[in-house]
C-alpha positions, 0 to 999 in steps of 0.5 A, a space after each residue: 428224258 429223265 427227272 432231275 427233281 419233282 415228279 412228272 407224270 408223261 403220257 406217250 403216244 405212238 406215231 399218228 395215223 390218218 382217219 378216213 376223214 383226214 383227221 390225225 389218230 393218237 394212240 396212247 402208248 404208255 402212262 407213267 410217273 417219273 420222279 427222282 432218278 427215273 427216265 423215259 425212252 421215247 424213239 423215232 419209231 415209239 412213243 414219239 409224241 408226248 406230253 409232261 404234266 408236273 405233279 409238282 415244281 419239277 426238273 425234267 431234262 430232255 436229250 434230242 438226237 437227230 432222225 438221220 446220221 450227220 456227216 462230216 
């Protein structure tokens, strides 16, 4: 995910674990600001849950790529 204009500040989380109680667990990963120019690498395995809030009018884009090869 990179920022093409504004700021953006994205809090990451890493995969869920399940409580005893059934609940769903987050752990928060990282916090950062992107602006201008920067990106942020979120993975299958890491910080796949996330959440962007913009700082101000922002333009984010978000590339996605399967989980599994595709054939053919």
């Amino acid at each position: 995910m990179g920022c093409a204009g504004g700021s953006v500040e994205v809090e990451s989380f890493d995969l869920p674990q399940t409580a005893p109680d059934g609940n769903l667990l987050l752990r928060l990963a990282r916090r950062r600001t992107l602006s201008v120019g920067t990106v942020a690498s979120l993975t299958a395995r890491r910080e796949k849950i996330h959440r962007l809030r913009a700082l101000s009018s922002a333009e984010i884009v978000d590339i996605v790529t399967p989980l599994t090869p595709v054939s053919g």
